[in-house]
Each structure stands twice: as C-alpha cells, then as structure tokens.
N, C-alpha and C positions, 0 to 999 in steps of 0.2 A: 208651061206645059209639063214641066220636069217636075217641080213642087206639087200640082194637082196630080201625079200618077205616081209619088213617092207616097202620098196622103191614102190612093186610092190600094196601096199595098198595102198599107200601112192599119187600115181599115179590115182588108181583106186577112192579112196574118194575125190579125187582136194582137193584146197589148202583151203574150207571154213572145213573143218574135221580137216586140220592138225592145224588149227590155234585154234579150238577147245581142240584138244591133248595137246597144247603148254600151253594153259590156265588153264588148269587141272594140268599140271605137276609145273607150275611156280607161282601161282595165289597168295602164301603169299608173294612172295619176291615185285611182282609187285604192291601189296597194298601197302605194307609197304614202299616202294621207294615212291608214289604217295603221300600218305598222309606226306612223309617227306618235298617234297619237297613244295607242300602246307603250311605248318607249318613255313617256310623257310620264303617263300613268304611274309606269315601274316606279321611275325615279322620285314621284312626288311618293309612293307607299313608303319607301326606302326611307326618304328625311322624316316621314310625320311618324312612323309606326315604331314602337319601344322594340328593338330586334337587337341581339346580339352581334350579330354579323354585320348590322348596318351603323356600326361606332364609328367605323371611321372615315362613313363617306357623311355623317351627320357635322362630327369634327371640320371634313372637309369644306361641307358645301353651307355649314348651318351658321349662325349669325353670333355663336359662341357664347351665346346668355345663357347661363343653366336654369336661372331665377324666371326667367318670362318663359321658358320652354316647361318648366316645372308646373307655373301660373294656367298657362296654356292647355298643357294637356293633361286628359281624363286621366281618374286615376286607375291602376291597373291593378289587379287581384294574383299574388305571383302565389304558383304550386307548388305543395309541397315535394321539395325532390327528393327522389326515393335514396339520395348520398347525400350524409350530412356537410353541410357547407365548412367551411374555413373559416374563421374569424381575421381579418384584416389586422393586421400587428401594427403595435401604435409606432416602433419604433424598427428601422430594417438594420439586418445583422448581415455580416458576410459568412460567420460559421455556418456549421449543420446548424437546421431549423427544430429547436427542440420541441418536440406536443406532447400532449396527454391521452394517454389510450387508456379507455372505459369502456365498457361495455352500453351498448344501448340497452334499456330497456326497454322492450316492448310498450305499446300500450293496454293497460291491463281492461278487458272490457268489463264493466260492470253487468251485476245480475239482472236482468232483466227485471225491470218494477213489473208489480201490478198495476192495472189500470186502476185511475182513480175511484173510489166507492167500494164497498164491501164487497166480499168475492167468495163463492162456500167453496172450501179446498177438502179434499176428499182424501185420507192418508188408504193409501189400498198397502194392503199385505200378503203377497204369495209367499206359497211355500211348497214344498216337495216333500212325500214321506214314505217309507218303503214298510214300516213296523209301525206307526203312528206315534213313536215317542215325539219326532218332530212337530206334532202337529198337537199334540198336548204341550209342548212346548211355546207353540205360535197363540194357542189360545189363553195361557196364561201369559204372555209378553202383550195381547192385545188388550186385556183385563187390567193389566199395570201402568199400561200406556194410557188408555181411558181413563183410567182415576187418575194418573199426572195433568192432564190434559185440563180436566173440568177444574185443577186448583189453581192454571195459570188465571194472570191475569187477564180481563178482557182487552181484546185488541179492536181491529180495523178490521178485521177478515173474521169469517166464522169457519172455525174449524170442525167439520163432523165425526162424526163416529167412528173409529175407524172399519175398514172392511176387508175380512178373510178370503183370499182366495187361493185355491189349490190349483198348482201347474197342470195336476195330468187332468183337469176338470177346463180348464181357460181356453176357449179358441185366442191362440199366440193372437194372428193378424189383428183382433179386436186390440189387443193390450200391446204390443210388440210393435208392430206397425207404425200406429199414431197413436196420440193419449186418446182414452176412447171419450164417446161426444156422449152427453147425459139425453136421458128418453123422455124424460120429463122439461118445462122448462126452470123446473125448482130443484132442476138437480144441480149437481156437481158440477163447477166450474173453470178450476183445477185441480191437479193430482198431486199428490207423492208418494213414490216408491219405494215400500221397505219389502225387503227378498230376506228371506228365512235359510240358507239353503245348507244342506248336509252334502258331505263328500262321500260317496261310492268308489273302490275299485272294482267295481261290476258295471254293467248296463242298465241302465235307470231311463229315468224320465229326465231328469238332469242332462245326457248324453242329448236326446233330442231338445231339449230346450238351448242348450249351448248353440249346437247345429242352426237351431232358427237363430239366433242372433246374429250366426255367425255371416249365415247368407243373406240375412235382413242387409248388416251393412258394407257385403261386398255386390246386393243386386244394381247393378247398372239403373234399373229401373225406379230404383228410390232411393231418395235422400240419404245421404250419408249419414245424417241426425236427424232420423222424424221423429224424437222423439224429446226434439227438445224444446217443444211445446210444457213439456211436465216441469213443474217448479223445483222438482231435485227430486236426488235416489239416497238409496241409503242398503248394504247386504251384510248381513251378519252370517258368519258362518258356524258350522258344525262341523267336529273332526275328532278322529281320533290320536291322541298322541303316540298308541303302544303302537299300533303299526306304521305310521308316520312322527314322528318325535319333533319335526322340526317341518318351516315350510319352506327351506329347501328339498325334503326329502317328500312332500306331497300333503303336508297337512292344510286341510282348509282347501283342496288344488279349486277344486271345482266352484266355491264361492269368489275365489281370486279372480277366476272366467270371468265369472258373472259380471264381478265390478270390473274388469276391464271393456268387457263388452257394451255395457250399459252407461259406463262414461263415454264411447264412442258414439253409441247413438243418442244420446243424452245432450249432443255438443259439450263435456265436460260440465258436468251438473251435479258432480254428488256434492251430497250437501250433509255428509257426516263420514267419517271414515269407514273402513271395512273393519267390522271386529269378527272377530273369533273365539271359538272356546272349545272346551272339551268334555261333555256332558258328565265323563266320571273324574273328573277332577277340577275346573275352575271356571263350568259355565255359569252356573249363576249370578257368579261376581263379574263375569265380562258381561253376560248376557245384562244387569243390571247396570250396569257404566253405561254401554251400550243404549239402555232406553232413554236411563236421564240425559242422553247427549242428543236426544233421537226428537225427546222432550223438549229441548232447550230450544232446537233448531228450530222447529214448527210454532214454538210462542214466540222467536222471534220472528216467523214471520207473520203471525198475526199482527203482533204490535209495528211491523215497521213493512208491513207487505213484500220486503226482500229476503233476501237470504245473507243480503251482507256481499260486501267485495272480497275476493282472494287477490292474492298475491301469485306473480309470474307463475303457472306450471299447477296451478291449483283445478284439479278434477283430471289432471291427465290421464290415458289408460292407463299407460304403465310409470314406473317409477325409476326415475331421471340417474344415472350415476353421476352425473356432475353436481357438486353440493350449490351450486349456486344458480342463477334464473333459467329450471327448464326450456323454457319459453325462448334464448337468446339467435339468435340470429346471428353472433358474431362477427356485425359490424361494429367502427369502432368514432368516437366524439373528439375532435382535435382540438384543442385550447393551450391557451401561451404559457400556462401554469407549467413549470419542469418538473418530472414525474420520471419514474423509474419503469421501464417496462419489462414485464416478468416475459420472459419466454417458455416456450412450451418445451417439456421435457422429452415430449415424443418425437422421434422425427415426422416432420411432415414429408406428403406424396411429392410437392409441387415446388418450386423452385421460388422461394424466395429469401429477399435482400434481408440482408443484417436490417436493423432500425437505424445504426448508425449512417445509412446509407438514403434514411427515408428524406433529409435534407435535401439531397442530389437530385431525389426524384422526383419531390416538389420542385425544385426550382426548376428543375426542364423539364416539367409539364405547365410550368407557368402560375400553377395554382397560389403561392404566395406574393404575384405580383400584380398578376392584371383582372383578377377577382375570377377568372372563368372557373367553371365549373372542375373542381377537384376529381382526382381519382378515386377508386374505392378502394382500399386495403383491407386485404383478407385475414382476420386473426383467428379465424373458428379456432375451437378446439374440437378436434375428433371424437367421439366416445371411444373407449375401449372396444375392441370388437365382439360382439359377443361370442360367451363360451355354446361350443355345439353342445344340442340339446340328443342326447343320450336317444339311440334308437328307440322309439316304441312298441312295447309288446303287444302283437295281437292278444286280444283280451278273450277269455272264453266267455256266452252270451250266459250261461246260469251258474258258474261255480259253485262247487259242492258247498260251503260255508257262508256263501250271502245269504240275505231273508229273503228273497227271491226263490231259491231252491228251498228255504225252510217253510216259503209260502206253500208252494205248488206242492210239496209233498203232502203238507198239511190236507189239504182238499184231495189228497190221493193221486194227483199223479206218482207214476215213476217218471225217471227221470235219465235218462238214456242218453251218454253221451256230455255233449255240454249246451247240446242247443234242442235237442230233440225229446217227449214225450211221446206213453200209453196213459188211459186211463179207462177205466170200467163204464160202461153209459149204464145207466136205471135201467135202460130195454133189455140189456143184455140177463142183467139180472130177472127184471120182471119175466122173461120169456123162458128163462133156465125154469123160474114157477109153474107155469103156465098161465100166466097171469097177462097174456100180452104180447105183443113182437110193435116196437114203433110203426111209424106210416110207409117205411123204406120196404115193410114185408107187404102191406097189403098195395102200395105202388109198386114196387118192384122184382117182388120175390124174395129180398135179402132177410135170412134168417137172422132176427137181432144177436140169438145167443153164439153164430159164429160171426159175427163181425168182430173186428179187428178197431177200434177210434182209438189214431195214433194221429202225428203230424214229426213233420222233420225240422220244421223251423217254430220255438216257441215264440218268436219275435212276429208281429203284427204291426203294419202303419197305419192303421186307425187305434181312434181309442171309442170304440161303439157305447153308446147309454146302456144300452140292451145285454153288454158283454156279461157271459156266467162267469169269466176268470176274474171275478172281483178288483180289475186293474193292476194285479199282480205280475200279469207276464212282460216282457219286456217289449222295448214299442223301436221303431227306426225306420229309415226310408229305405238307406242301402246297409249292403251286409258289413258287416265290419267286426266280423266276430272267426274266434277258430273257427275251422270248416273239420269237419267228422266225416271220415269215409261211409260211403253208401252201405258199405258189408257190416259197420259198429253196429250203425242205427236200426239194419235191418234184421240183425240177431239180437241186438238187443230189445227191441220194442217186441219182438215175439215172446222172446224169454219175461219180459214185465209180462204180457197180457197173460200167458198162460200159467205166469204164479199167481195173479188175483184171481184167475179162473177158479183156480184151485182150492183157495181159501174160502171159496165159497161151497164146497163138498159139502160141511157141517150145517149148511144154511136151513133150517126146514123147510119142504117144500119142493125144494129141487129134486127135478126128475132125472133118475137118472139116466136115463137114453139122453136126453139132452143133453144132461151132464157130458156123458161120451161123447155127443155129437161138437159139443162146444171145444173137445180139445183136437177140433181140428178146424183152422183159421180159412174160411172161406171168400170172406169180404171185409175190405180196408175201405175207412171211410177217415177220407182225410181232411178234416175238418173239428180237429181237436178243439184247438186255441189256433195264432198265429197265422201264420201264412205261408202253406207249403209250396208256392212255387218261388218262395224265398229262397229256398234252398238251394244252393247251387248245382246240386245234382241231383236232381227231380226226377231227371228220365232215368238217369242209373239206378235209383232208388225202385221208381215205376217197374225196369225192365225184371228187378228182384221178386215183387208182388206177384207177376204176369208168369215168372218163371215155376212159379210152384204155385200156378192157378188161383191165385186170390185176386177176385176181381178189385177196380180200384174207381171210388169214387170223391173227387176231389172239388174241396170249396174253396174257392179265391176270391178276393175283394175288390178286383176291378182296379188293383190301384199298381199293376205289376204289369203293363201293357207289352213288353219284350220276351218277359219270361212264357208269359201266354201263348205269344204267337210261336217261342221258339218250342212249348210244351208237344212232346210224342203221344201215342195213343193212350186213350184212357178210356175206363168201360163206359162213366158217363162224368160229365164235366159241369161244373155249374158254375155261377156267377152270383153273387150274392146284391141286389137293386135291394136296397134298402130304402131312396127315395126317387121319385119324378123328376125331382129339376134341383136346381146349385145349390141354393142356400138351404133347403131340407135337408140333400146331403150332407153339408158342411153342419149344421144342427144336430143329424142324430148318429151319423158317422164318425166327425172332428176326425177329419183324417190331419195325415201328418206333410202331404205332399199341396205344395201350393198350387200346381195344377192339377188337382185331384179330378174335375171334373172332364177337364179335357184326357187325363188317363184314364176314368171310366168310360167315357166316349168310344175311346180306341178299345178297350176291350169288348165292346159291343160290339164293335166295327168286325175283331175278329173272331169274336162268337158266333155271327153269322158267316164269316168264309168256312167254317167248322162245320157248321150246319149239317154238311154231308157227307162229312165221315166218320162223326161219330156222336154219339145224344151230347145233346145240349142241355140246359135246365137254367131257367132263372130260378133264383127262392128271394121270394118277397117276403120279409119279415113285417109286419105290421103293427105301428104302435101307436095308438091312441092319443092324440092331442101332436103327434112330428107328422107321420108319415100317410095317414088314411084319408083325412078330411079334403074333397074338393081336388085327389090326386089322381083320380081313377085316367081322365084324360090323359095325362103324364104318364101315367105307365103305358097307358095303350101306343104311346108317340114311342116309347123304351122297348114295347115287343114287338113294332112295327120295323123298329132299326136293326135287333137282332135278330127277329123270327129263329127263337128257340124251338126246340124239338117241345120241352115241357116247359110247364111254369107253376110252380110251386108257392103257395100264398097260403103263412102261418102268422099266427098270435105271437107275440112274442109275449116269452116266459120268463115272470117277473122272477130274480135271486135273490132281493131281498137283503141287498149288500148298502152300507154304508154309502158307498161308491156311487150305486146307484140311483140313491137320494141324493146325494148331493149335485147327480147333473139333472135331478129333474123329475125324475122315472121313480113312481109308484105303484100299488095295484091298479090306481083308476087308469093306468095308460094300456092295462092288459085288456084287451079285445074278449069279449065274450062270441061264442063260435056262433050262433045267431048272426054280430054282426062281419064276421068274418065272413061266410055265407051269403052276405046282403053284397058286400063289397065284391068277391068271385061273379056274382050273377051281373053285377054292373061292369063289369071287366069283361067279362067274354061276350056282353052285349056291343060294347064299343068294338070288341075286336071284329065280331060280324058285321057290323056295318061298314067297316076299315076292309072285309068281304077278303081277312087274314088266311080263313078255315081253322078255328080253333074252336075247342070244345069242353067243358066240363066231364072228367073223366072220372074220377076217384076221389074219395075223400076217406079221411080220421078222422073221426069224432074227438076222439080220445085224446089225441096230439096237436088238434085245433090247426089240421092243416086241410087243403085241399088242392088235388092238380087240375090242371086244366093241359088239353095235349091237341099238339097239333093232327089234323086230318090224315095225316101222313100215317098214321098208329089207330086210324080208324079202319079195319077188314070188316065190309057186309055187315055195316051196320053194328059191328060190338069191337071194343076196344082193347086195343093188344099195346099193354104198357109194361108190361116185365120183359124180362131180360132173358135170352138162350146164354148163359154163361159158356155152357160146352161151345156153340159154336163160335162167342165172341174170340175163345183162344183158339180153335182149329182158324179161324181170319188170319190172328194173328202169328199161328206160327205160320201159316204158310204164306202171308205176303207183308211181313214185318210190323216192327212200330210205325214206320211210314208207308206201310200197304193203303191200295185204293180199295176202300170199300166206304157202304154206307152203312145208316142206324137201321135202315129196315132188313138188313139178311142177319141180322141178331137179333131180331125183335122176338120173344118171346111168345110166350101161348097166352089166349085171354086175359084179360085181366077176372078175377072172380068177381058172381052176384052181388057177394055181400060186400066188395071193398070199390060199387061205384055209388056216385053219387047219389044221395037219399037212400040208401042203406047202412050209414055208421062206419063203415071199414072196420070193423072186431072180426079179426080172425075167430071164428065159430068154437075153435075146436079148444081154447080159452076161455080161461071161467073171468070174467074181468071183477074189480072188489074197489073200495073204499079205500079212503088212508085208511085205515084202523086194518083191514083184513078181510074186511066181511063179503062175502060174495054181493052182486048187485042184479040182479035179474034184468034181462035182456026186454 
C-alpha cells in the first residue's frame, strides 16, 4: 500500500519532483564522486601536459624515462619570447657570470612586392607655386624624367607617363587620404609620389596643405598610414639661401614638413631622399642628381617590382641622433663570448647595478641554472633631450614683399593693413559714365558709384573654380595670422577707395555730379575676395560702417558656422549655395574644411533663425557642366531649410585665368541668360508647389542675374525689394546692433517697372554700349 501511493505521488509531481527527492536523498555521495573525479583529472593534465610549473611533480610521480616521454608525446610549437633567452653554459663557474651585451636588432621588414604579373604604376607630381617659376620648373623635371624613363631598360611593370598635378587645384581627401583608385579599369594600378615644394615665409597653399597632413595623421578616425598603399614618395625642395643660409636657420623648412609628414603616413616609404636647392645658385645641379636618383629608383622597380630592402631606421620621419640602429629597442643578446661592456656616459634616471654585479643577479634569479625564463636588462640609451624650439612668430597673412601682395596689387587691389583689401568694381566705374549701376541698384537701390567693395580678411577656405582672384589670395581654416585693429582697416580701406576714386577724375565720360556724389561712401559690400567673417572683429568693424551710415552688405561661405551665429546687425546678409548636395560642393567649392557640408548645413540652420531680423539672401552662382544640371530639386530642399528673405541666381563670370583652366572652367561652363531664365522659372516652380510663397521679382539682363523674393516683400500686388537706408539706422540707433526688429519696417518703396522681371533691369536714365564704346539701342 506504501509502494503503490509513493508511485501514485510520484506520477502526480512528474519526474522535475522526483529528481529533486533523488538530490536530497543522494547529494554527499554525488559531490564526493564529482569532486573525486575532478582531482583525478587535475593530476593526470599535471603528468601528461609540457608545463613549467609541473617539473617537479612529473619528476616526482613519472617513470623517469625522458627517451619513451619524448617517443610519446606530440610535438609542441614553443613562442617566441618577447626576452631573449640565455644560452646554457657548457661549463659552470663560481665567479661573476661574464656575457655579451649587443644590441638586438630589430627585424627589418621588407618592401612590400608587387603582386605577381605586370602592374601600370603611375609616377604623379604635385607641386605648389605662387609666381609660376615652380611650375616651369616642375614641367621641365617631368620632360627630363620622361625621356630618362623611355631609355631604361624594359622591366616587369609598366611605367607611365608621368602626371602634373598642382596642390591648390587637388581635392587633398582624393590624393591625401588613400592612394586614389583609377576610373578606368586600364588605369593605374599603383602610384608614386614626387612633391615639388618651394618654401614661403608668408601664407600659402603650402600652410594648408601641411595642416591637412597634419590632421590626416593625428584623426582618430583613420589610419595612421593610409597611405601606404603607394609604392614610395619622393620631395624635392626650393629655398632660398640669402634669407635662410642654412637648414637650421629655415631653408627648405617647409619641404622638410612635407617629408616628415608623408613618411608618417606613408608607413616609412620614401624611396629617394629629400633634395634641395636654390634656384639662383645650385638647383639645377641638385635638381638633376635629384631626377637621375628619382630615375634609378622607378627602373628598379620595374625590373625587380620592389624598391629594394633598407636597413634599421630607413624612411623615418625624422632624423635619429643616435649614429647607430634608429629602429633599436635597447634590449640586450647574452652569450658566453667575454666582451667588454661600454657604459653610458650619461647619467641614467633609474637605479641600476654595475654589470659587475649582473652575475649576482643571474644567479639569484636562477636564470643560469635551472633554464627558467631570464630577466630583461635595460641598456636603452636616451637621446639627448631636445633643444626648445624658439617661440613662433605670428606671421602677417600678406606681407608687403611676398608675391602674394605683388600679386593682388598687380590686379589693383590696395592693400590695407596685413590682411585686409579695397578694390574698384567695373560698376562703380561703369556708373561714374553713365553707362550702368550692377544688379544691387536695380534690386536694391545701392548706387554702384558709392559703394564701398572692400573685405577685412583676404584669406578664404575654399578654393571656388569660378574665383576672379586668380587663386592668388591666401586660403586657411582658422586664423592664424596678425590681427589689425578695426580703426587701421577702417581708415585705411576708405583712404584706398577714395584715391582710385580720384584717379578716375581724368577718365572721359565721367559725370561730374557723380563724380561728387561718389566722394561720399554710402554702401559697403563686403564681398571683395576672402571671408569677412573671418575676421575676428566683424562686428567692431560693422559697428564703424553703421556709425557714419554706410549701409553694409556681407557675403560668407557657409563654411564659418560660429562666426555667423555670433555676427551683429547687418543691412542685408547672404550666403553664397553654390551647390545642392555634397559632392557638387566639394567639386566646385574644394573647400578646405573636412566637414564642409555639415558647416554649410549649420549655417542654413542659422540663416533661417535670422530670417526675422534682418534680410537674408542666398546668391546661387551657377555653372555649367558643376552646379545646374538635374539640381533644381536640391536647391528647392536648400531654400525650404533656410527660407531666405531673397534668392539671387547668377551666371557665373568666366576670368579667363590659367587657374581657371586648369580645374576645369571654361567659356562653355558660362550660362547664357536664356538658360539662366529657364532654370529661375523651374525654381520658383518647385518652390510653389513646396506652397513656400516665393516669387520672381527682378531681374539684370546685363549682369546675368535674377531675384526671386519671398511673399513677405510682396504689398497689393507689386514688389517692395529695396532698401529704406534712413530707416535701417534710425532701427538701429535706437534699439542697437542686437535690437528687435524685422526686414519688413525697412523695407523700402517699390521696386521700379523697368528692373522686374521681363523688363531687362537697365536703369533707363543709362545709355548702356558695347565693349568697344558704342551705344546699344534699347
């Protein structure tokens, strides 16, 4: 009865109960079996397993045959230890234990081969130039190098042509980054780099190109060596000796950059030394060593697809004071040979034993008896510490004797200051004739012949296709240049504008009521060159213009998102959108900041919190084959983010510079005003259906621009797009640079018949003429 109603629980709890009973009833025997057989286990890993620590219970418990243990067990793969071992002494001594102390030497890794089968290797040649001797220089070194080239021998590898390219023309990230990847599949398969590079004590293109290396290989984000994919580098430098005599004193500084930089990212790749010369005294003879070494290096690797092995410390950035292996690690190789050990003459930081004492210390750490693993002994030798490197001088951004200032004078700037320009615009002249006023009179009222085009910063972070300053002015992210008080810049830029005024008295043609009118500065249009909100003092600058009533109309590039937000009142503010989306940007901008697009973003972002206190303006420049084609949707998504007050959409105006050719830009990229016209109507179509309220408001014929303006500037039907100047300052003096007000209690009176769309915008009271002079009938 007991059995049948233990069965009948036993049924009713299922088998997770009984297994629970069974645990309860059994639980010491079941530990005590587990832990036996664990104990078991231990002791047999112990005998069979090759273990240090287990010597002396194998001794103990094992059957003492080394020969059948040997027979027996697998063979084992022993690691290399990162401490070199001890040699076993054939014979034992009771004195000090004499060794040999050598230096390790590293192991030296070889060049990386090519892979097996022919390979097309592409020699590329940048170069940098501020006057173009460099670059007549680059094109005869690429001439001399082609014809050495075509008399080597044939190899394994085919080597091309080689290919010019110029720094301030290269998007960096293509070339800088990684070696770039060929467009074809018959392109180029790998590269090498020769750098051309002259040294400046001014601001160059050189200054940002350093900067990109420099942040290339300290970004978290990428590879310390992406670029050592390329088969080797190679940097010749330019310098001058009378101002730098030697290269401690600065000769060559800036090529030395180069190659230190470029063996970092490189993984230590050059594959010819850095030469140097002095164009009026000894370049042709280094520049000539220079190729045929340049030469030598590239046939051997055609013939043997390597570059050949170096020896310890070969490609390092910098260069080693110790004469012996860069590369040393200053461990040391112990062998029975007796040897003389040199000690260091320096004192060391660290506390250590004579060498007569290294016996004692072997032998009570056991390391000369019972084979265990020896200690490491420290021999490094220190370098020298280095000498401090001499404060540096803030640099001024245009010095009166660089080509830089001899450029920008040349093309008629003045030059105000060290960092700041005036220069005379065509309108002001055309309109002193009566010949004209730009699109800013028949948009905004602004008399060309009193405007003011000056800027305070001649530095710019982009390098634009489309730029008129022939790539002359100087380029940077951040400032790093003298800084010039607001009061220089702002007596000075007046004092330039009103002596070219002047020079113009004699000009035939000029009226003179204009004349007079012109020697009083109404309107500043800050949009020279450059980037005025570079400036570090913008608004002191601003508060100068505003104080003696010249209105101020400022262009920025989108690439200065702090300065923007922290900019004060301004009469009207614009934004220069030169493309839709990222990579157009990066195409006809090449800006210089690597989140360039996420910095235009933000200043969209705060174009629009502006929106209501003071005009806004995008100016769309538009060019042929970058920015027009299939982009109309992209801008409508660009004016939907910042809903500008205006929007400004011009042809851009070819210069017909060198420069300009060479990224690309010709006449066929200039827009004819037809298709200019076509694009505006397809714009402000998209914007009405996006149900924005924007409109086609004004156009130039003449200047190949047209606005289109928001609903806001539309009263009963006709458009009020100029400016109340008197009232913009009575705003401003009575509720400051940061008073509340909006664009509409300044909004001006009508815009005139003749300057809206499908009437021309030709100021009437204007004879307009030809190149040549001749009047043109309306």
């Amino acid at each position: 009865m007991g059995f049948e109603r233990w069965v009948y629980e036993l049924q009713a709890a299922r088998p997770v109960a009984y297994i629970i009973d069974v645990w309860h009833l059994y639980r010491t025997s079941i530990l005590l079996t587990t832990f036996g057989i664990l104990v078991s286990a231990y002791i047999y890993l112990l005998l069979t397993t090759d273990r240090e620590y287990s010597v002396a219970l194998r001794n103990t418990y094992g059957d003492g045959s080394e020969k059948s243990r040997e027979a027996s067990s697998p063979q084992t793969v022993t690691e290399k230890s990162s401490v070199p071992l001890l040699k076993q002494p054939s014979t034992t001594t009771n004195g000090p234990r004499r060794i040999k102390g050598e230096l390790r030497r590293p192991d030296v890794k070889k060049s990386e081969d090519l892979p097996q089968g022919p390979r097309r290797v592409q020699p590329l040649i940048f170069f940098s130039s501020l006057t173009g001797s460099t670059e007549r220089t680059v094109k005869g070194f690429t001439e001399s190098l082609g014809a050495l080239l075509k008399q080597k021998p044939e190899g394994e590898h085919v080597i091309l042509e080689p290919k010019i390219l110029d720094l301030t023309e290269v998007d960096y990230d293509e070339y800088f980054i990684s070696p770039p990847k060929p467009a074809e599949p018959s392109g180029p398969e790998a590269y090498i780099y020769l750098l051309i590079v002259p040294s400046y004590n001014i601001d160059t293109i050189n200054d940002n190109f350093l900067e990109h290396l420099r942040e290339t290989h300290n970004d978290f984000r990428i590879d310390t060596a992406p670029l050592s994919g390329l088969l080797g580098y190679s940097v010749f430098g330019l310098g001058d000796r009378e101002g730098w005599p030697s290269e401690e004193e600065g000769f060559c500084f800036q090529a030395k950059e180069v190659d230190k930089w470029m063996a970092k990212l490189t993984g230590r790749k050059r594959a010819y030394p850095l030469g140097m010369g002095d164009p009026k005294r000894d370049m042709k003879e280094r520049l000539d060593e220079w190729t045929e070494g340049v030469k030598d290096m590239i046939s051997l690797l055609a013939e043997t697809g390597s570059l050949g092995e170096g020896v310890p410390g070969s490609g390092d950035a910098v260069e080693s004071d110790d004469e012996s292996v860069s590369g040393d690690d200053g461990e040391v190789v112990f062998e029975d040979e007796t040897v003389e050990l040199k000690r260091s003459k320096k004192n060391q930081s660290g506390n250590l034993e004579d060498v007569e004492d290294l016996g004692k210390i072997m032998k009570s750490s056991g390391g000369g008896q019972n084979g265990t693993a020896p200690i490491a002994v420290d021999f490094t030798t220190y370098s020298k510490p280095t000498k401090k490197s001499q404060a540096q001088t803030v640099k001024e951004m245009v010095p009166q004797n660089s080509p830089t200032y001899n450029s920008l004078t040349k093309q008629g700037y003045t030059i105000v200051g060290s960092h700041s320009g005036v220069k005379i615009c065509r309108w002001t002249k055309s309109a002193l004739r009566g010949r004209g006023s730009c699109y800013k009179f028949s948009f905004y009222g602004i008399a060309s012949h009193q405007c003011m085009e000056t800027t305070p910063s001649l530095s710019c972070s982009n390098k634009c296709v489309f730029c008129w300053r022939h790539g002359t002015n100087p380029v940077g992210t951040t400032w790093r240049w003298v800084v010039d008080p607001p009061e220089l810049i702002f007596d000075g830029v007046k004092a330039g504008h009103y002596k070219k005024i002047k020079m113009l008295r004699g000009v035939p043609g000029v009226r003179a009521e204009r004349f007079a009118e012109a020697m009083r500065i109404r309107h500043c249009a800050l949009s020279l060159v450059g980037e005025p909100i570079f400036y570090p003092h913008i608004n002191e600058f601003l508060g100068m213009l505003h104080a003696e009533r010249i209105s101020s109309f400022l262009v920025c590039n989108a690439q200065h998102p702090d300065q923007l937000a922290a900019l004060k009142a301004v009469t009207q503010l614009y934004v220069s959108i030169d493309a839709s989306n990222k990579e157009s940007l990066r195409k006809i901008d090449r800006p210089l900041h690597r989140d360039f697009w996420e910095r235009f973003q933000r200043c969209l972002d705060i174009l629009r919190e502006k929106r209501f206190k003071q005009r806004t303006v995008f100016r769309l420049t538009l060019v042929k084959g970058f920015n027009v084609d299939d982009e109309v949707e992209g801008y409508a998504d660009l004016v939907e983010r910042g809903l500008p007050c205006f929007v400004e959409i011009k042809g851009v105006t070819y210069c017909g510079t060198s420069s300009s050719a060479g990224a690309g830009l010709s006449m066929a990229n200039v827009p004819f005003y037809a298709e200019v016209q076509e694009f505006v109507e397809a714009l402000s179509r998209r914007l009405n259906e996006r149900g924005l309220g924007y409109g086609i408001a004004a156009e130039h014929a003449h200047s190949c621009c047209v606005l289109i303006a928001s609903e806001r500037f539309n009263k009963n039907g006709k458009w009020h797009t100029k400016i109340d100047y008197q009232r913009f300052f009575e705003l401003l003096e009575e509720r400051g640079a940061d008073g509340d007000w909006t664009p509409e209690e300044y909004m001006g009176e009508e815009t005139p018949e003749w300057a809206t769309w499908g009437n021309g915008g030709f100021d009437p009271r204007d004879q307009r003429v030809d190149r040549k002079g001749r009047p043109i009938e309306a």
